[in-house]
C-alpha positions in Angstrom: 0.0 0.0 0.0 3.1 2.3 1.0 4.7 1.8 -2.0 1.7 2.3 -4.6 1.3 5.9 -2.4 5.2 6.7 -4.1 5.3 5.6 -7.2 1.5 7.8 -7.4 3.2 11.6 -7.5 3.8 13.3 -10.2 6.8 13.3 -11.9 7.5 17.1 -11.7 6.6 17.5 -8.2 9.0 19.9 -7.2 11.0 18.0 -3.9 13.8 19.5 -2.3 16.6 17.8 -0.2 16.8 18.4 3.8 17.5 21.1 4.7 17.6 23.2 1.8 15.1 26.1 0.5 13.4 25.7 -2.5 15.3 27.7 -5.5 18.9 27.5 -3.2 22.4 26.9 -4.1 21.7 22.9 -4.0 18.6 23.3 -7.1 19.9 21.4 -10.3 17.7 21.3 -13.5 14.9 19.5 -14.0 16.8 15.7 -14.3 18.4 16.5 -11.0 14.6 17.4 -9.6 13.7 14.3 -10.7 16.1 12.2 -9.9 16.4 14.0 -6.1 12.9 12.9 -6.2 13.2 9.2 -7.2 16.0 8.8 -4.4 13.9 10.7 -1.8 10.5 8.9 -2.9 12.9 5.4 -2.0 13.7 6.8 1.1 10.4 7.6 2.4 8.8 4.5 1.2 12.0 2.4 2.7 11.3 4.5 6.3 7.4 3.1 6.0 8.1 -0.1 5.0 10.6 -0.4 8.3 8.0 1.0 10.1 5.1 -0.9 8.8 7.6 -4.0 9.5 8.3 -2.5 13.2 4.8 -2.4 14.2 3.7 -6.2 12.8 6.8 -7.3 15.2 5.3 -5.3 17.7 2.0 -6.1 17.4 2.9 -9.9 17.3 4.5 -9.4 20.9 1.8 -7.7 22.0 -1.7 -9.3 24.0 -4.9 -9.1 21.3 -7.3 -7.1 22.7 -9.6 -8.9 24.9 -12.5 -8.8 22.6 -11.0 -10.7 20.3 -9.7 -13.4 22.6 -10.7 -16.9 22.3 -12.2 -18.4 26.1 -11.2 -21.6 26.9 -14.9 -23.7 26.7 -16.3 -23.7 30.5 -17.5 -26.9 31.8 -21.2 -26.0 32.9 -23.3 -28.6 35.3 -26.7 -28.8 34.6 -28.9 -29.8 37.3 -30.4 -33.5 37.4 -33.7 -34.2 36.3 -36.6 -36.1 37.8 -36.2 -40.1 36.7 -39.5 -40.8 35.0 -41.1 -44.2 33.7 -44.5 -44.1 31.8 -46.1 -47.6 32.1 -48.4 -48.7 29.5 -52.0 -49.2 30.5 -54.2 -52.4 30.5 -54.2 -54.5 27.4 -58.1 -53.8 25.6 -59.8 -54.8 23.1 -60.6 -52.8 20.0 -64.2 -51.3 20.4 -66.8 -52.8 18.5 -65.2 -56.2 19.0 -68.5 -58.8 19.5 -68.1 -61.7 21.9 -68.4 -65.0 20.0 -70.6 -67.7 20.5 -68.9 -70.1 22.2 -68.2 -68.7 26.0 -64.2 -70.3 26.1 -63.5 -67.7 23.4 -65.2 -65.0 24.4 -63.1 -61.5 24.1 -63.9 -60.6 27.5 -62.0 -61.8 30.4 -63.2 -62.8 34.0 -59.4 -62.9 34.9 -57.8 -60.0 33.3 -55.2 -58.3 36.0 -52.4 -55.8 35.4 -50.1 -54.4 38.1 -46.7 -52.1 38.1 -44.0 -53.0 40.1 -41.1 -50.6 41.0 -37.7 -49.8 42.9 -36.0 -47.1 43.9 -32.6 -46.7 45.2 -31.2 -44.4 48.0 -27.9 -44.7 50.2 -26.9 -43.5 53.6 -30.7 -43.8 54.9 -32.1 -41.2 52.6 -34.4 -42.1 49.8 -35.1 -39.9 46.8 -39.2 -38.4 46.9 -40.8 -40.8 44.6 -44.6 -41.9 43.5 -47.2 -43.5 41.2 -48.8 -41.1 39.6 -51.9 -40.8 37.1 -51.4 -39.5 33.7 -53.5 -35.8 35.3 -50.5 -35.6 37.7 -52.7 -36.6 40.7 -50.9 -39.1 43.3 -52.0 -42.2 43.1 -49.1 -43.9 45.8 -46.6 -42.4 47.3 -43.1 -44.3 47.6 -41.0 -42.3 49.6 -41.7 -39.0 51.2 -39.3 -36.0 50.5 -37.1 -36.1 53.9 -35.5 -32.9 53.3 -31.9 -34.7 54.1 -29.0 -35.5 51.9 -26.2 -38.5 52.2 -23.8 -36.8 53.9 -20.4 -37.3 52.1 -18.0 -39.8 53.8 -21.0 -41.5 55.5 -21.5 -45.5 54.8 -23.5 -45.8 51.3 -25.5 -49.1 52.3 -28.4 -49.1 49.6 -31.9 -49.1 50.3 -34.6 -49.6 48.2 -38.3 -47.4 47.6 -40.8 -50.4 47.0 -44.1 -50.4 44.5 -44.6 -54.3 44.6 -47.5 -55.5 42.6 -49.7 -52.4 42.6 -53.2 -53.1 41.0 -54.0 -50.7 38.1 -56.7 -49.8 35.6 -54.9 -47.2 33.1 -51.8 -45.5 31.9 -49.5 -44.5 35.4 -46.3 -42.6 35.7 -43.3 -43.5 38.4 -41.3 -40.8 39.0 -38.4 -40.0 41.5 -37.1 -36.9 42.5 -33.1 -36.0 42.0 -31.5 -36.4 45.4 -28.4 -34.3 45.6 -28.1 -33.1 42.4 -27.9 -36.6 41.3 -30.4 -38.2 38.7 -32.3 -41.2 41.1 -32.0 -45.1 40.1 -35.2 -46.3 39.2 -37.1 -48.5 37.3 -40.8 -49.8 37.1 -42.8 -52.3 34.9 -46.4 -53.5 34.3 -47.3 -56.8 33.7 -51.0 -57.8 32.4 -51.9 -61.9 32.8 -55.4 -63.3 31.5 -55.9 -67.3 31.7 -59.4 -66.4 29.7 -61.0 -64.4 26.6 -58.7 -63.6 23.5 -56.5 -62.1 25.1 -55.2 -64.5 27.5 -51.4 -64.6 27.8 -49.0 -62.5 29.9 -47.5 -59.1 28.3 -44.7 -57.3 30.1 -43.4 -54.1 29.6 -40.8 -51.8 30.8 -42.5 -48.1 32.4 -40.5 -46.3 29.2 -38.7 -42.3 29.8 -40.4 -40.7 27.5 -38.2 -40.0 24.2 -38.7 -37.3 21.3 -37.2 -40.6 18.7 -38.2 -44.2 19.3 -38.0 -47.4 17.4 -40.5 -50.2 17.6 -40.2 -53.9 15.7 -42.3 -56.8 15.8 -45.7 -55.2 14.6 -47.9 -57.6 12.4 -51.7 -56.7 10.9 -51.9 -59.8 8.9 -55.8 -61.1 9.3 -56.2 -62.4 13.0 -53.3 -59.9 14.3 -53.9 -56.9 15.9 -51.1 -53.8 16.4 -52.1 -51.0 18.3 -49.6 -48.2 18.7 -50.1 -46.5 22.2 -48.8 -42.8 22.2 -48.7 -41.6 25.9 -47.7 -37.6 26.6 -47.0 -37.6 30.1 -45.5 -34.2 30.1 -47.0 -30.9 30.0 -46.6 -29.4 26.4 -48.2 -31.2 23.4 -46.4 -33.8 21.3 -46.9 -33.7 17.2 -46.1 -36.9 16.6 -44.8 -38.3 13.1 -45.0 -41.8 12.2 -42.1 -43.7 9.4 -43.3 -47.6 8.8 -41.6 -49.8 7.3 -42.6 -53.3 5.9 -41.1 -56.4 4.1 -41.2 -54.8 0.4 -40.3 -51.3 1.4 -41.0 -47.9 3.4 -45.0 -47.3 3.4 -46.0 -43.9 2.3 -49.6 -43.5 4.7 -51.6 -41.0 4.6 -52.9 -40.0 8.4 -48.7 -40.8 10.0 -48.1 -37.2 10.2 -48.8 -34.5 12.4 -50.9 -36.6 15.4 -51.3 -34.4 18.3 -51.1 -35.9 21.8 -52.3 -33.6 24.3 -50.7 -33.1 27.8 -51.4 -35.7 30.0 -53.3 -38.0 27.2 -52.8 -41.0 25.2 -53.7 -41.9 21.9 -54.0 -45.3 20.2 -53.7 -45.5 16.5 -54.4 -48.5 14.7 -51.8 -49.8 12.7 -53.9 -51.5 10.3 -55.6 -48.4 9.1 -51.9 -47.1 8.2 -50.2 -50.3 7.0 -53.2 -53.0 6.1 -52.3 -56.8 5.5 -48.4 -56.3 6.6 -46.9 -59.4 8.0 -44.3 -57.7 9.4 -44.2 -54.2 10.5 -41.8 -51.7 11.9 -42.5 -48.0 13.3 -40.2 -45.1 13.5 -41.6 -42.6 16.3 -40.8 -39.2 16.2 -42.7 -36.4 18.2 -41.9 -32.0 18.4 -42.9 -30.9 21.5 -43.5 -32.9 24.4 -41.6 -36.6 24.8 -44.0 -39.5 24.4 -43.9 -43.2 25.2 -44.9 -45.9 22.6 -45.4 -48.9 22.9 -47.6 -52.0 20.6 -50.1 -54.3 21.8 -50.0 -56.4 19.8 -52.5 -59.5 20.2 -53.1 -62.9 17.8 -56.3 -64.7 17.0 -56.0 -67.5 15.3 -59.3 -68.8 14.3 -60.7 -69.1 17.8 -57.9 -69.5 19.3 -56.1 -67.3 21.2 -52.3 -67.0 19.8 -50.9 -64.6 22.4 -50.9 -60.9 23.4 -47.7 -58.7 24.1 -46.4 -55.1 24.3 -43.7 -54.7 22.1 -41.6 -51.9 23.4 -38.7 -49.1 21.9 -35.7 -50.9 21.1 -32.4 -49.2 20.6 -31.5 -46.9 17.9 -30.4 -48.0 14.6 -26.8 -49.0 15.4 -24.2 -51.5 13.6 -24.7 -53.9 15.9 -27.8 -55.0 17.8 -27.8 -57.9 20.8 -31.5 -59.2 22.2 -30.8 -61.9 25.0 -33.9 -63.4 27.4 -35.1 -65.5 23.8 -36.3 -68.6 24.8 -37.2 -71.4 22.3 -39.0 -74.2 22.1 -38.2 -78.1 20.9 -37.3 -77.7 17.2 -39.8 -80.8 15.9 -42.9 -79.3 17.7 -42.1 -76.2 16.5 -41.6 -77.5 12.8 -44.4 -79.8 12.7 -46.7 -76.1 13.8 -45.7 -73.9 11.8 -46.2 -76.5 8.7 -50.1 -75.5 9.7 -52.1 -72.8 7.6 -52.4 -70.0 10.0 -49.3 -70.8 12.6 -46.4 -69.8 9.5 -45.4 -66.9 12.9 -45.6 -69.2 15.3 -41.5 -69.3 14.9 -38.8 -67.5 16.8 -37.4 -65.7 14.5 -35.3 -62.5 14.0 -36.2 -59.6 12.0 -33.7 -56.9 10.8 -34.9 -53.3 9.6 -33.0 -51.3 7.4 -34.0 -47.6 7.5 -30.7 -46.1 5.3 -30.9 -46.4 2.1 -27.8 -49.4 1.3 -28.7 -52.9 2.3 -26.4 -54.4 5.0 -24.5 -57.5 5.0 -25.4 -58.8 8.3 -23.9 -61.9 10.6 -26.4 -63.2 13.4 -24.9 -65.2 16.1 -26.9 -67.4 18.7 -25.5 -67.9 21.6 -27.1 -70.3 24.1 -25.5 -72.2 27.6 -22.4 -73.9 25.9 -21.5 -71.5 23.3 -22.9 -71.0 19.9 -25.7 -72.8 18.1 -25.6 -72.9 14.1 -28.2 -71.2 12.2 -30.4 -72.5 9.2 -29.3 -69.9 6.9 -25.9 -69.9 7.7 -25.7 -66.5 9.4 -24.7 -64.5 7.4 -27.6 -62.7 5.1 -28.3 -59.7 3.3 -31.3 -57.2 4.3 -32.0 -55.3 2.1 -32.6 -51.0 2.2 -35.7 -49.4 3.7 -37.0 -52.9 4.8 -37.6 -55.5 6.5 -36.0 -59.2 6.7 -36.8 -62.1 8.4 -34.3 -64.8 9.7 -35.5 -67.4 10.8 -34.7 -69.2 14.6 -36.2 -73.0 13.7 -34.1 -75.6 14.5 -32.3 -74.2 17.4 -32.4 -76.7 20.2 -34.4 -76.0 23.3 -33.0 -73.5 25.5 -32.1 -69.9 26.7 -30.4 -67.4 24.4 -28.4 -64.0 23.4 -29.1 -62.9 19.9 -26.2 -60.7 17.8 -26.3 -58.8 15.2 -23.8 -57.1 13.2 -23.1 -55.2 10.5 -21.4 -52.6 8.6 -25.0 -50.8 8.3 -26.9 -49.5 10.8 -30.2 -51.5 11.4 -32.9 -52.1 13.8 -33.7 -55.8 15.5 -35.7 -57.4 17.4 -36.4 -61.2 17.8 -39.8 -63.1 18.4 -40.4 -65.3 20.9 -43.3 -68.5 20.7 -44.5 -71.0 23.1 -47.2 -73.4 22.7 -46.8 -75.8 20.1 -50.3 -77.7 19.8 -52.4 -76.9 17.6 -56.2 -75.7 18.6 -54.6 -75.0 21.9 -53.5 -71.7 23.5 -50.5 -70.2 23.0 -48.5 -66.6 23.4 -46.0 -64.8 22.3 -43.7 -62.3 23.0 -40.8 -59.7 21.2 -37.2 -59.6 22.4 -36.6 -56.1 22.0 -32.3 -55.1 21.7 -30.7 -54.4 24.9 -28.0 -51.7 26.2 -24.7 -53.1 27.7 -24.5 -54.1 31.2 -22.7 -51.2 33.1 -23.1 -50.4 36.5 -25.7 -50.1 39.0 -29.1 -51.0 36.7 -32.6 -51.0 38.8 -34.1 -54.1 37.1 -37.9 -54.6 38.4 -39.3 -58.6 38.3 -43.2 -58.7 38.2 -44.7 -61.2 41.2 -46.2 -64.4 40.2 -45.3 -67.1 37.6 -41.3 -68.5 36.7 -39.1 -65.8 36.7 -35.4 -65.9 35.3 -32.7 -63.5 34.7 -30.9 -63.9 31.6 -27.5 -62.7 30.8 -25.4 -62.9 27.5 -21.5 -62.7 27.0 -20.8 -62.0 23.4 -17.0 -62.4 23.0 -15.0 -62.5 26.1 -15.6 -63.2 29.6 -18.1 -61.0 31.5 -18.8 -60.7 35.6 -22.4 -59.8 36.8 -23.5 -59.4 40.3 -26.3 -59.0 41.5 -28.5 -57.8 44.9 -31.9 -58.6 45.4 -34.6 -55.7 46.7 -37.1 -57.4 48.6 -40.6 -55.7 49.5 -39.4 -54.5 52.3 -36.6 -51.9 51.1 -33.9 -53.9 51.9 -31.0 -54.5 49.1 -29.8 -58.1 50.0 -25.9 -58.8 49.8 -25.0 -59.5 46.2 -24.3 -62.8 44.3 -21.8 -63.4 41.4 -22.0 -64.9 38.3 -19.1 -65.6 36.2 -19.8 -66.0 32.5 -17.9 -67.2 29.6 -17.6 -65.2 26.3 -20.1 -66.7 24.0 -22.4 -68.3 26.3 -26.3 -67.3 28.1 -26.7 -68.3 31.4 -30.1 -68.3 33.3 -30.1 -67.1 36.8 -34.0 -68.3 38.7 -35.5 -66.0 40.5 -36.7 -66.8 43.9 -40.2 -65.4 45.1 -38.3 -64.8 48.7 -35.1 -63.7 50.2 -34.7 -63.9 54.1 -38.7 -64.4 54.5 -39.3 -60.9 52.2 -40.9 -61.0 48.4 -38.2 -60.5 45.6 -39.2 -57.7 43.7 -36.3 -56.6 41.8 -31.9 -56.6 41.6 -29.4 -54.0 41.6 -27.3 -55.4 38.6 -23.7 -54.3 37.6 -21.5 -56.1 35.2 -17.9 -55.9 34.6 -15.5 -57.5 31.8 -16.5 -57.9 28.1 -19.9 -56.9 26.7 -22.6 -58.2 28.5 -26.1 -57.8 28.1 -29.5 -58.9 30.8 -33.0 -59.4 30.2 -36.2 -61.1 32.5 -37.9 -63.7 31.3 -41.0 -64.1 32.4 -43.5 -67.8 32.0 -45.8 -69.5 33.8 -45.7 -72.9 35.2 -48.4 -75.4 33.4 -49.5 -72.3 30.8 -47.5 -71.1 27.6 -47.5 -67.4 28.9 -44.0 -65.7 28.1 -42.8 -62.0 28.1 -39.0 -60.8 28.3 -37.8 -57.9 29.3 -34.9 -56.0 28.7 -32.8 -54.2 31.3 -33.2 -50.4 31.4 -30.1 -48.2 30.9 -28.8 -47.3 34.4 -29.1 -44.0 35.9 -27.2 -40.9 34.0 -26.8 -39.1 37.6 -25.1 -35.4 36.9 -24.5 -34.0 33.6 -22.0 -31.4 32.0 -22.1 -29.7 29.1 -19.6 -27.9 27.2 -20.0 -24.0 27.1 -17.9 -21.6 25.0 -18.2 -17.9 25.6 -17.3 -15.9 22.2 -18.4 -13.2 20.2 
């Protein structure tokens, strides 16, 4: 810039040398002007240039000014939030539905009972505020009371438990616990329906779900004779506008009526999936709400003929990943299986596996079945292809009789879940139920176990050795002293649950695992009936959050 300012005067600009008058003794003719000129003009522009140069140095060993300084990002913690489950109400009927003829297969049912079962953990003799609530807020039990005190720091942290055992209910609750110490609580409910009559006899489990803005669901099915009912529950106090994405085994389904469904505060809606996605043997369900959280959740119920085929809830599993691991699958003799299913109208009476694909390349996947001595073989070899924006199938048949971790993996991200069958006579009662994919096993997990019927906890170690322990939480708030289980890498082991310890009902564990990968479900059956629901573990408590704040202009 200095230099284009010298060479821009005029070449007859009259410059004189230091010192001297214009018109002196020292005043040559006009070469001499000019060429005084040139050498001066050099000069001048050599003193800016040193003193442009100068200041740069300068200014590089000088502080910015402070507006223009760049903060270091601030570590800010952001309180703990309330722990919150939404448990799905009763398992109904569809309105309009006309009792049959014949009394045994009547849809109404003389036996019909749900309940909601919960824990919640303190430490140090203090127990978070905590209650059952109904969806218009109003308090339907209270847990625990708010005692005003904290654990004080250094003290003893012995656990003890807040107890909901086997609550009757009639509708749609919320369990919540208050943050104790700035620290999220540990808790965990579930609802479990049981009916030994009507068409919707069976047992159907299911997790109380934190409400999510994203959730997928697998396992749906409205084929003639099965019923999917999605169950949209706003539990918060700002409406949801919920979106629906569905996928099915030849595609995405474009629906008119899956966008823009309003849940109002404290509400739920039920949509029927058959009205969307008609004559869709198998059906997945992409939930995404604006606004408020919601939690979803299928019934999903079977009719076969007259007979009853089974009821469930099919809950969220996890978000489409690369690799996705369902454990608490339990299956049934091979033969009896194969010679049902060869029947016109049993053709889902299977386990089987089914794989969504929401991106838009198909993924090369490789199941793995794990069962008490290692891995089992699959029919298909294990390794297929599912292909984009749909879902696949793989079948489970010929698996031997037992307890087992499901894995999937891929380079793809996909969605899973695996179906679960028991009853293998024809004309005869049966159920099923929908394995839905698990988180890992960290530390400290609250994991609920409905009273009544056979009760199992089922753990899977995928490749390496994994160490669980566990504490029982008996009905009295007590957290017994924990067991050990030592599993090998590639194996499912099956852990009974007792319906007392130390002369108090067993209502749930404090599970933490250690070592590779390992993953937890309940299994839940009934002795002398085909009734069968699994449930995943919940993830464990976040406790305090920070987030990352940067201060600039």
């Amino acid at each position: 810039m200095h230099e284009h300012t010298v060479s821009g005067q005029a070449p007859d600009a009259p410059v004189t040398d230091a010192g001297e008058a214009p018109g002196g003794a020292g005043n040559q003719g006009p070469e001499g002007k000019r060429r005084k000129g040139t050498l001066a003009g050099f000069a001048t522009a050599a003193l800016v240039l040193t003193g442009a140069a100068a200041v740069v140095a300068a200014g590089s060993l000088l502080p910015a000014p402070e507006s223009s300084r760049n903060l270091p990002a601030a570590v800010a913690a952001v309180p703990a939030g309330e722990s919150l489950g939404v448990c799905p109400g009763p398992a109904r009927l569809l309105e309009g539905t006309q009792a049959g003829t014949d009394p045994q297969f009547s849809p109404e049912s003389a036996t019909a009972a749900s309940t909601v079962t919960a824990a919640i953990l303190g430490a140090a003799g203090v127990l978070p505020s905590s209650r059952l609530s109904l969806l218009d807020g109003t308090t339907a039990v209270e847990i625990a009371k708010d005692s005003g005190e904290v654990p004080a720091e250094g003290a003893r942290q012995e656990l003890i438990a807040g107890v909901l055992a086997n609550r009757q209910v009639d509708q749609a609750t919320v369990v919540s616990a208050d943050a104790l110490a700035n620290q999220q609580a540990s808790a965990a409910a579930a609802m479990k329906f049981t009916a030994t009559d009507g068409d919707l006899q069976g047992t159907a489990a299911a997790n109380c779900q934190r409400p999510s803005n994203d959730q997928w669901l697998a396992g749906a099915s409205t084929t003639v004779g099965r019923t999917s009912v999605l169950v949209l529950t706003n539990a918060s106090t700002t409406p949801a506008t919920v979106s629906l994405e569905l996928f099915g085994r030849n595609g995405q389904i474009q629906a008119p009526g899956s966008r823009g469904l309003l849940v109002a505060p404290g509400t739920t809606r039920s949509v029927v999936l058959a009205g969307l996605a008609p004559g869709e043997p198998q059906l997945s369900v992409h939930v995404r709400s604006a606004g408020g959280p919601v939690a979803a959740a299928i019934q999903q119920s079977v009719l076969r003929g007259l007979t009853p085929g089974g009821v469930d809830f099919i809950a969220p599993g996890a978000a489409p990943a690369v690799r996705q691991v369902m454990t608490g699958v339990d299956i049934q003799d091979p033969a009896g299986v194969a010679a049902l299913t060869g029947r016109s109208g049993y053709e889902d009476a299977a386990p089987a596996l089914q794989i969504t694909v929401p991106g838009p390349s198909d993924a090369v996947v490789e199941v793995k079945v794990y069962g008490r001595d290692g891995q089992k073989s699959l029919p298909s070899g294990g390794v297929i292809t599912a292909k984009a924006g749909s879902i696949t199938e793989v079948s489970l048949a010929g698996v031997p009789a037992g307890h087992y971790t499901v894995s999937a993996a891929s380079d793809v991200s996909f969605v899973a879940a695996t179906r679960i069958s028991r009853g293998t006579q024809e004309g005869q009662p049966s159920d099923v139920a929908w394995a839905s994919s698990g988180v890992r096993l960290g530390s400290q997990h609250v994991v609920p176990v409905p009273r009544g019927g056979t009760r199992q906890l089922v753990f899977g170690a995928l490749d390496a050795r994994a160490t669980i322990t566990y504490a029982a939480i008996t009905a009295d708030g007590k957290v017994r002293a924990p067991s050990t289980a030592d599993i090998a890498g590639g194996t499912t082991a099956s852990i009974a649950v007792p319906d007392k310890a130390e002369d108090a009902d067993v209502v749930g564990y404090v599970v933490s695992a250690s070592g590779d990968a390992a993953y937890g479900a309940v299994l839940v059956e009934q002795d002398g009936r085909n009734d069968v629901s699994s449930l995943a573990f919940q993830p464990a408590a976040a406790g305090q959050e920070t987030v990352p704040v940067t201060i600039s202009y």
